[in-house]
C-alpha positions as CSV (number, residue, x, y, z in Angstrom):
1,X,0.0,0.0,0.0
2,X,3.0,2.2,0.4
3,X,3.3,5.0,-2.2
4,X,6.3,4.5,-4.7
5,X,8.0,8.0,-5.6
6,X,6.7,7.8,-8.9
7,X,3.2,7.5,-7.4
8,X,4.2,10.7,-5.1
9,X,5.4,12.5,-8.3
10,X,1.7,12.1,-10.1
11,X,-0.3,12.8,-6.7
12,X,1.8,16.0,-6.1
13,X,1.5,16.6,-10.0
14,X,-2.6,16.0,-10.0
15,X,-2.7,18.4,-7.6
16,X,-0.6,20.8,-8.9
17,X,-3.0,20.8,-12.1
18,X,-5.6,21.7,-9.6
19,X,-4.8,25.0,-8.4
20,X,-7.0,26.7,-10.9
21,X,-9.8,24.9,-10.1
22,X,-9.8,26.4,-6.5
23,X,-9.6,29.8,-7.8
24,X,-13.2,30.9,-7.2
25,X,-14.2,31.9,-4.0
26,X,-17.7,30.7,-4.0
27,X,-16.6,26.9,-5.8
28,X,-14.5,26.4,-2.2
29,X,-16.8,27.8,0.0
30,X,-19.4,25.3,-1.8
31,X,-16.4,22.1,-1.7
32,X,-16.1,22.6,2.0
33,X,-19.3,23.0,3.2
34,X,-19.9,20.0,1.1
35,X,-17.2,18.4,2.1
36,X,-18.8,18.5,5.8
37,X,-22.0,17.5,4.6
38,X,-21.1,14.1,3.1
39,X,-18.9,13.2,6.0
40,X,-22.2,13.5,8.2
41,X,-23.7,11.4,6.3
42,X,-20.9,8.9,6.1
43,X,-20.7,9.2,9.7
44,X,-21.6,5.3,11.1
45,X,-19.1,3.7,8.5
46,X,-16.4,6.5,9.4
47,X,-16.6,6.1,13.4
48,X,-16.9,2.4,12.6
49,X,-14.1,2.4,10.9
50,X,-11.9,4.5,13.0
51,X,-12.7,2.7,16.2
52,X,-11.3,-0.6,14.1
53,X,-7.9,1.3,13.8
54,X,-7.6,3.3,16.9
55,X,-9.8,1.7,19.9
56,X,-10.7,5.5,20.4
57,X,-14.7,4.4,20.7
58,X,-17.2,5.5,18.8
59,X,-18.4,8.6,21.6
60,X,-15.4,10.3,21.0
61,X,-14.9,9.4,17.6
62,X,-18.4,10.7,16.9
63,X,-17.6,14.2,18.7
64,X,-14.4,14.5,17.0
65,X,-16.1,14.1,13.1
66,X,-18.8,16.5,14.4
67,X,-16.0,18.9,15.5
68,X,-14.0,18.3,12.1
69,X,-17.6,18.7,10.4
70,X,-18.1,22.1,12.4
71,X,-14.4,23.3,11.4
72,X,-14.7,22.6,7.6
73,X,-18.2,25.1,7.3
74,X,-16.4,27.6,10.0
75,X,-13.9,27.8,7.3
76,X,-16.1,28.1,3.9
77,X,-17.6,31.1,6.2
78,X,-14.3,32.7,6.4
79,X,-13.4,31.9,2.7
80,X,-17.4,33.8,1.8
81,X,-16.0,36.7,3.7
82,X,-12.9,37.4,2.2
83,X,-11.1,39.1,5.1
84,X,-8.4,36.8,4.9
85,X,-7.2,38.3,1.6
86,X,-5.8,41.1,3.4
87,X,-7.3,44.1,0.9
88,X,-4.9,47.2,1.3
89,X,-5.2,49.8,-1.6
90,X,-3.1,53.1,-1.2
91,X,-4.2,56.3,-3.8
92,X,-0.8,57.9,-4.4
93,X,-0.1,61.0,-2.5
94,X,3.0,63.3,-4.1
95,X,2.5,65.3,-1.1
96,X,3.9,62.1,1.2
97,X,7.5,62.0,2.1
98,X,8.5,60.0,-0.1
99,X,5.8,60.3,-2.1
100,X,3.5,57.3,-2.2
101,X,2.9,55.7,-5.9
102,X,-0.3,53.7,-6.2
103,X,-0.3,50.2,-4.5
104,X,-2.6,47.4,-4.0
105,X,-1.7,44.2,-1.8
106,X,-3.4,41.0,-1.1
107,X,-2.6,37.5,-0.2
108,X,-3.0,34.7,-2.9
109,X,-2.3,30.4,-2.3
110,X,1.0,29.1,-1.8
111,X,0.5,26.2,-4.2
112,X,0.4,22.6,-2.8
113,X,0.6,21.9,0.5
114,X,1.7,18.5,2.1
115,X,-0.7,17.7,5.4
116,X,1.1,14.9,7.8
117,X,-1.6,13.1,9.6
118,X,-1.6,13.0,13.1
119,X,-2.2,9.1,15.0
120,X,-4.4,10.5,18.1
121,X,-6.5,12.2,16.1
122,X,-8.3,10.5,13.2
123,X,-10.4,12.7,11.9
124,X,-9.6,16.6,13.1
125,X,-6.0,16.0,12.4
126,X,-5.7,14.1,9.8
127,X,-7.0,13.7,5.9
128,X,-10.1,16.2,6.7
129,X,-8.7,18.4,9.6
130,X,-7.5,21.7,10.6
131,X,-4.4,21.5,8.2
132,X,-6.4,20.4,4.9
133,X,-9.5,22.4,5.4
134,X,-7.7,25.9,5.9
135,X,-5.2,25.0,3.3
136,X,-8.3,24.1,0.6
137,X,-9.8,27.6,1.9
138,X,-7.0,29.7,1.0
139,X,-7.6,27.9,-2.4
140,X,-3.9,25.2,-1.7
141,X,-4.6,21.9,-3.1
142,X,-3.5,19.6,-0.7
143,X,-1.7,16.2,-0.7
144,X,-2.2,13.7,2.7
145,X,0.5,11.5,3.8
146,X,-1.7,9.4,5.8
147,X,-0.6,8.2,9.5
148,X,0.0,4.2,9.7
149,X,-2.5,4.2,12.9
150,X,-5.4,4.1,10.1
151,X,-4.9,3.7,6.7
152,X,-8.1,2.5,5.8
153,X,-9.8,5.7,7.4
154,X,-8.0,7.5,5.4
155,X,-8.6,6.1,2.3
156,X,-12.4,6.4,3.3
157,X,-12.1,10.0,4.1
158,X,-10.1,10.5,1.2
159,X,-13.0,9.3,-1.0
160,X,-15.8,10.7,0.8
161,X,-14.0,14.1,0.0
162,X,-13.5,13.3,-3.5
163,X,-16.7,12.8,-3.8
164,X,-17.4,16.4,-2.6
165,X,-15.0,18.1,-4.4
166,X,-16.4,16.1,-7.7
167,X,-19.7,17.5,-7.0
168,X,-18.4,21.2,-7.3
169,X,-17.0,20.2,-11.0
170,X,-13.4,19.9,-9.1
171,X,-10.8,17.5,-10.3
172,X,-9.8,14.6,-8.1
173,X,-6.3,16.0,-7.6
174,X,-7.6,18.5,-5.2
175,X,-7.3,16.0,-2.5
176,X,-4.4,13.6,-2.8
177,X,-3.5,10.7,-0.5
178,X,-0.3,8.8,-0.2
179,X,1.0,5.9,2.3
180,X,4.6,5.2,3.5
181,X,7.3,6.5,5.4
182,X,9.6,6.8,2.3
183,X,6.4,8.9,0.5
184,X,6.7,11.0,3.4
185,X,10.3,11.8,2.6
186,X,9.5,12.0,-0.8
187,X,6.3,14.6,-0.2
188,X,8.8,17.1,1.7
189,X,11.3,16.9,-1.2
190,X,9.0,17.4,-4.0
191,X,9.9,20.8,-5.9
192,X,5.9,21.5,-6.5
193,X,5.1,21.6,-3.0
194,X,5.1,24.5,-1.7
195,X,4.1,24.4,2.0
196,X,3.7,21.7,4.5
197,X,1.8,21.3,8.1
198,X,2.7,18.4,10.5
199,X,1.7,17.4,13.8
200,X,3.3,14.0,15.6
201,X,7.0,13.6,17.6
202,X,9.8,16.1,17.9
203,X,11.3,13.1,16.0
204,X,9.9,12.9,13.2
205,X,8.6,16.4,13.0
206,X,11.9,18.2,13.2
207,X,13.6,16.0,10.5
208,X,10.6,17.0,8.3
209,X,11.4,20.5,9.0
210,X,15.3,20.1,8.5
211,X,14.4,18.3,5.2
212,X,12.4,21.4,4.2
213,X,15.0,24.0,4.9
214,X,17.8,22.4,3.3
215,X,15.6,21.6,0.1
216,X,16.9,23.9,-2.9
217,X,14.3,26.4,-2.2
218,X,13.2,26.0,1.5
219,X,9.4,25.6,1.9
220,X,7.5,27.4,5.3
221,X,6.7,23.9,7.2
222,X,4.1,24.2,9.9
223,X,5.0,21.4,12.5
224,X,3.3,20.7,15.9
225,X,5.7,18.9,17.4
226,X,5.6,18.4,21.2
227,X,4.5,20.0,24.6
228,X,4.8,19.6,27.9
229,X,1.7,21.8,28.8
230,X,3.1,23.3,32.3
231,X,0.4,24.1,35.1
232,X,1.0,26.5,38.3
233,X,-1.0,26.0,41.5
234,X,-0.3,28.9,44.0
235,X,-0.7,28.1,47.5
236,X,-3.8,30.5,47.6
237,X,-5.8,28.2,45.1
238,X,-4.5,25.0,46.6
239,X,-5.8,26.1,49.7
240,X,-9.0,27.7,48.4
241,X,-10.0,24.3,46.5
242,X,-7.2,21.4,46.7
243,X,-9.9,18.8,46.0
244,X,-11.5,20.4,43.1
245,X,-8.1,21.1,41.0
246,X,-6.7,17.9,42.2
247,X,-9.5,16.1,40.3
248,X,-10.0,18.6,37.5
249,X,-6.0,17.7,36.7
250,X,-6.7,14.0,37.2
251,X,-9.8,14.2,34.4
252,X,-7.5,16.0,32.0
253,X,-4.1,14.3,32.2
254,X,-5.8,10.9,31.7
255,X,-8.5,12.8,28.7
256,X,-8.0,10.3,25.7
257,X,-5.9,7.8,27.7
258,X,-3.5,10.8,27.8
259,X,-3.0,10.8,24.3
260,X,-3.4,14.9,23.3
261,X,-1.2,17.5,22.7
262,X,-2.4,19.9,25.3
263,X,-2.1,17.4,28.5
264,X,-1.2,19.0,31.1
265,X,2.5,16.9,31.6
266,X,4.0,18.9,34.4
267,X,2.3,20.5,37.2
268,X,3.8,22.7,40.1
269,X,2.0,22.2,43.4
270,X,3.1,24.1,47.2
271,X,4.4,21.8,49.3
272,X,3.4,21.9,52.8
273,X,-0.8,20.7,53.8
274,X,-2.4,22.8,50.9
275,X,-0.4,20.9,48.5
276,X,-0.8,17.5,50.6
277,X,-4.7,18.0,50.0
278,X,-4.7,18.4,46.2
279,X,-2.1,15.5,45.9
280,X,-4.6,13.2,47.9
281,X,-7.6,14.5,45.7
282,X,-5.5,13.7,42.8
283,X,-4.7,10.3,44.4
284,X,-8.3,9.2,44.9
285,X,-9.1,10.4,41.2
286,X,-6.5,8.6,39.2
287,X,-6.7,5.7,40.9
288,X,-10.3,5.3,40.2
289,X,-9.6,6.0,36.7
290,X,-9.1,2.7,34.5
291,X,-6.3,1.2,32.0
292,X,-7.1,2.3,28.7
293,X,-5.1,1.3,25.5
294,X,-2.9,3.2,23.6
295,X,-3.2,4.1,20.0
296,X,-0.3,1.6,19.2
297,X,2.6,-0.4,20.0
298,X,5.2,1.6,19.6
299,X,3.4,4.4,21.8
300,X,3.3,2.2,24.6
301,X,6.5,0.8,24.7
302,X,7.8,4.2,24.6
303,X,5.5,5.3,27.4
304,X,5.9,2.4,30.0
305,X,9.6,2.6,29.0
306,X,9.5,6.6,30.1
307,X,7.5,6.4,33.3
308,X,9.9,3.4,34.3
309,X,12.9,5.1,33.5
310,X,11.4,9.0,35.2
311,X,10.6,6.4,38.1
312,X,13.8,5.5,39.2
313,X,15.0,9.1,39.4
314,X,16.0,10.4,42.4
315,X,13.3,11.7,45.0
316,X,10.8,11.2,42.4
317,X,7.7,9.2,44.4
318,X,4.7,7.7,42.4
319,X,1.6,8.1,44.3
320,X,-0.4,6.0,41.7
321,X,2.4,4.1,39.4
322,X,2.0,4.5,35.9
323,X,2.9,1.8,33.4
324,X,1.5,-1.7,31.7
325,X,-2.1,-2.2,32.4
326,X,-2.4,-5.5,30.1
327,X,-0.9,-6.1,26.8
328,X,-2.5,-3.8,25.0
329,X,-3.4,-1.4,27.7
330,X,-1.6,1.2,30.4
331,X,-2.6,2.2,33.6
332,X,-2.5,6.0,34.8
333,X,-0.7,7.8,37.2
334,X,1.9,10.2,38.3
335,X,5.1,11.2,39.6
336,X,5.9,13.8,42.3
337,X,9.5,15.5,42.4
338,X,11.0,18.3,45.0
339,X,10.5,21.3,42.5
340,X,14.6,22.4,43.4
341,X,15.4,18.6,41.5
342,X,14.5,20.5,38.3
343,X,16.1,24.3,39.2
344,X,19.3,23.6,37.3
345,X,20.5,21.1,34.5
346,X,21.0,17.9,35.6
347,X,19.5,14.2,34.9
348,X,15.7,15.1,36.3
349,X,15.3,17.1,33.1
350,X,14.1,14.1,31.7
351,X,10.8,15.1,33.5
352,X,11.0,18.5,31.7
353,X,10.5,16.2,28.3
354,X,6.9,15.2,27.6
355,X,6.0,11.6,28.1
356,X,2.9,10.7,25.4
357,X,0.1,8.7,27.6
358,X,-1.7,9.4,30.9
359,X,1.2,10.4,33.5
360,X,2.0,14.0,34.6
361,X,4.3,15.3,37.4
362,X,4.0,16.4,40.1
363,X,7.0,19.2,41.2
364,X,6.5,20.1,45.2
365,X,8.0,23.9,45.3
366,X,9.0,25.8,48.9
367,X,8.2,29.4,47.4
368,X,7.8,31.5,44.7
369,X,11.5,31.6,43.7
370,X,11.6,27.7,42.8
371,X,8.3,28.3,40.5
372,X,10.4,31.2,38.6
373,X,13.7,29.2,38.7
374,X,11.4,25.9,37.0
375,X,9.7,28.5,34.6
376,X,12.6,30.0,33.5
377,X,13.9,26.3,32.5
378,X,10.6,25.1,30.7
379,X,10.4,24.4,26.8
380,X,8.1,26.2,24.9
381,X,4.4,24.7,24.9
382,X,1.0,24.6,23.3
383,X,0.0,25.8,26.4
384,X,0.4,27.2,30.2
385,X,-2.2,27.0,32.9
386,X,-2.1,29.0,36.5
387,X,-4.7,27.8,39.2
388,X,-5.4,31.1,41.5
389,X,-7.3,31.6,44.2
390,X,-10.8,33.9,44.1
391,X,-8.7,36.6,45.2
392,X,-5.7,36.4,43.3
393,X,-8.3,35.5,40.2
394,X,-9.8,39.5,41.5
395,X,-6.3,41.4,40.8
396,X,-5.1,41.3,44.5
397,X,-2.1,39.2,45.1
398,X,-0.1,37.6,42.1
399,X,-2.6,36.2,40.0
400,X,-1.2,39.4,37.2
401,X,2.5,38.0,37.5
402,X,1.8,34.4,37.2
403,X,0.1,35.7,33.6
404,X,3.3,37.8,32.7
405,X,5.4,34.7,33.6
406,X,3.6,32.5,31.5
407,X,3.1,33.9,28.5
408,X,6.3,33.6,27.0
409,X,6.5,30.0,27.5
410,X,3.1,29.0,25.6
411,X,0.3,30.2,23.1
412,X,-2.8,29.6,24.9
413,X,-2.6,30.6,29.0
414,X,-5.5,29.4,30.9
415,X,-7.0,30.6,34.2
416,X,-8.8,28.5,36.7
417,X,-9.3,25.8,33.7
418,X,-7.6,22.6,31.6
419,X,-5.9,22.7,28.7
420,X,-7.6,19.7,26.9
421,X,-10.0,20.8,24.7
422,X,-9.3,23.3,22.0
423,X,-12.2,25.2,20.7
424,X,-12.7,26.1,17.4
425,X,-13.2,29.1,17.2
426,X,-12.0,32.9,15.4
427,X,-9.8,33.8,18.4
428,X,-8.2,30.4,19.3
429,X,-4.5,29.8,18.8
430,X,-2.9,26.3,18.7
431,X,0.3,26.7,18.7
432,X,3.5,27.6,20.9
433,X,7.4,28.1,20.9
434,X,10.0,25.6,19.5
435,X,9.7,22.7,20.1
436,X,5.2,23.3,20.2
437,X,5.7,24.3,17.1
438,X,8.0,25.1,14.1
439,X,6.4,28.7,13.8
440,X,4.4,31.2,15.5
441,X,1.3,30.2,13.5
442,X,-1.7,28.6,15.2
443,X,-3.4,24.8,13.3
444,X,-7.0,26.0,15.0
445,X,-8.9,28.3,14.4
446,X,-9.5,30.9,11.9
447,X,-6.4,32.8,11.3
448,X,-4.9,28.7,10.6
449,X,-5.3,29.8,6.8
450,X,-2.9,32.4,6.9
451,X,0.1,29.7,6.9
452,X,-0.8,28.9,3.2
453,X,-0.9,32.3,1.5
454,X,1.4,35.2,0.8
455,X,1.1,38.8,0.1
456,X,1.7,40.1,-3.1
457,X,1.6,44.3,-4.1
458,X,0.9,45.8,-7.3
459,X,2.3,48.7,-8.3
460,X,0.7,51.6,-10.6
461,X,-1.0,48.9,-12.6
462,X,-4.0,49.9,-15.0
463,X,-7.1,49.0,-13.2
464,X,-8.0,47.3,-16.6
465,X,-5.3,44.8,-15.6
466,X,-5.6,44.3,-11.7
467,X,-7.0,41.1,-10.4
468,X,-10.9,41.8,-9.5
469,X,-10.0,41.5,-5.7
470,X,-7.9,45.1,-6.1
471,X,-10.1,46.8,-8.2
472,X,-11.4,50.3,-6.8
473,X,-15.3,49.3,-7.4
474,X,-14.7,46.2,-5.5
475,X,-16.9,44.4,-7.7
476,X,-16.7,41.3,-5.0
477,X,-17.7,43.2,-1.9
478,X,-14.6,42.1,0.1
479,X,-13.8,44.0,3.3
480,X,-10.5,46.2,2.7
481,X,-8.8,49.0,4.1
482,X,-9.1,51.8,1.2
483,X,-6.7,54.4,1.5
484,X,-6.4,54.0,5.3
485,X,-9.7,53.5,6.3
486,X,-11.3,50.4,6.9
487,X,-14.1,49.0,4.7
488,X,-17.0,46.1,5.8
């Protein structure tokens, strides 16, 4: 089933072909919402499917198509907007210093862009996610190299979107698919593609990224790599509500059998009895929660492998051990560390490095300097959570530092919540510093199609000659900032 590089050469060729085909506006708007429509009704063979290849269950399989569903129409709504296109016309002005000649700017497609499936999620990170639906919106073919957790799902999707695209009088190279690890290396490589969005290991996703940079002309390559997702407790919130936040972390570091990219993996928590009360909360919870099973093999050997080899650090105590719950499954838990173990370089920052599955750590600090001398240490990540108290959460106390701390480690920080669960929505952001991600571009959420266009600017052309989008009439109605003031 594995994709030879000729059979890479025609996919990326197919959709290459294609490019004109996306050019109008209203024929993508139409493909994705579509595209949406004949997944919902493909929905029981989907899940079915799905669950065959992950063990994911059809509840949350079910959620996630309805989210990917919801994502491909929030997109078509952007694309019928046209805000995205970035509409700046300047008038010239001799009287300017220098003086201003007429200019028009906008963004237009990349060209193809290669999408790398992700294994933990089927469906809104893989062939019909986040990646390929803002990519088709800003009018990118795409080409899929699917993830060997579910090939047949893939090929499924893949079809079911063919099938929408087909029905908009689009050719079937909008969407191409390709298996392999070699086709992989092959997709990155290819001189037609022009962009590329990846979310799996630091692994994988940074030789992808090194392979793209070092092409003969380097392609922008969007990678969601890893993240370790820190969370701060102060001792006011611990104090406030130990029992609530020690189960609230227990529900979302064991979310998906651990399995997402926002789980909260390290978590610093006073020492001292405020502390002592959300570790026993957080005791009670994971140990009620059950073994699940991982989305394959080579995940769990890595992950009872990690927690085995974190375990025998040093002052590091497991409350609840993690590890092998059966031969297919793991069992949750978590570690707890003296935060000062992790102040300076040394062989505990293996718990600075996220573990994929349902473990977290727990780092006991004395005060507030061993919470700024652990932050200042951290990776960046998708994400950064601070648990303050009602008063602190009220602008008295340090609830306004913690924030000022935190945002430079993460693109999302979260107040008095849990990192799992990523809205789509206009204002999310989905991404993070190195290693999060390979850019400062977000993979949710609306402004996600800005990865796969570029601005161009016209200068003193005849209106007879400008593309429609420029044109002072503005014959398609698009929102624009004419001669600095903004249009709707």
């Amino acid at each position: 089933m594995e994709a030879t590089a000729q059979e890479v050469d025609a996919t990326v060729g197919a959709a290459h072909a294609a490019r004109g085909a996306l050019a109008d506006r209203a024929v993508r708007a139409a493909f994705l919402r579509g595209a949406a429509a004949h997944l919902e009704k493909a929905r029981d063979q989907l899940v079915e499917a799905a669950d065959a290849e992950t063990a994911l269950g059809p509840v949350r399989l079910t959620g996630e198509l309805a989210r990917t569903c919801y994502q491909l129409r929030a997109f078509a709504d952007i694309v019928d907007e046209g805000a995205f296109l970035d509409v700046v016309i300047d008038h010239p002005d001799d009287t300017a210093t220098p003086p201003v000649p007429d200019l028009r700017r906008h963004k237009v497609p990349l060209g193809v862009v290669a999408v790398y499936s992700a294994s933990n999620f089927p469906f809104a990170f893989s062939v019909p996610g986040g990646d390929t639906a803002s990519a088709l919106a800003a009018g990118c073919p795409v080409v899929v190299k699917a993830h060997p957790d579910h090939p047949a799902l893939s090929e499924l999707v893949a079809k079911v979107l063919r099938t929408a695209a087909a029905r908009q009088g689009l050719p079937e190279g909008v969407l191409g698919l390709v298996h392999g690890f070699e086709a992989g290396v092959e997709l990155i490589g290819h001189p037609l593609v022009a962009a590329a969005g990846f979310t799996g290991s630091v692994r994988g996703g940074r030789a992808l990224f090194d392979a793209a940079a070092a092409r003969p002309v380097p392609i922008p390559f969007h990678g969601e790599l890893g993240s370790l997702n820190p969370v701060v407790v102060t001792e006011a919130a611990a104090t406030e509500r130990a029992e609530a936040i020690g189960t609230g972390l227990a529900a979302s570091m064991t979310l998906g059998v651990g399995q997402f990219c926002v789980k909260p993996g390290l978590v610093l928590v006073p020492s001292g009895a405020a502390g002592d009360g959300l570790v026993t909360s957080l005791t009670d919870a994971v140990s009620d929660t059950e073994a699940g099973v991982l989305l394959d093999h080579r995940m769990w050997d890595d992950f009872v492998a990690g927690v085995a080899e974190r375990a025998q650090l040093p002052d590091v105590d497991a409350p609840v051990t993690p590890g092998a719950g059966g031969e297919h499954s793991v069992s949750p838990g978590f570690l707890t560390v003296p935060a000062g173990r992790l102040t300076a370089e040394g062989e505990h920052d293996l718990l600075l490095e996220e573990c994929f599955g349902p473990v977290t750590v727990v780092a006991r600090y004395e005060d507030e300097g061993e919470v700024a001398a652990v932050l200042s240490r951290l990776p960046g990540s998708l994400t950064a959570t601070v648990q303050l108290s009602e008063e602190e959460a009220a602008g008295r106390g340090r609830g306004a530092e913690m924030l000022a701390e935190l945002t430079p480690l993460a693109g999302r920080v979260l107040v008095n919540g849990w990192p799992t669960g990523v809205a789509v929505a206009p204002a999310q952001h989905h991404g993070g510093p190195y290693p999060a991600t390979t850019s400062t571009s977000t993979s949710v959420g609306g402004t996600a199609i800005e990865r796969w266009l570029r601005p161009v600017v016209y200068q003193n052309a005849p209106q007879a000659l400008l593309p429609a989008e420029l044109r002072d009439d503005n014959p398609l109605g698009l929102p624009r900032r004419f001669d600095g003031r903004l249009e709707r």
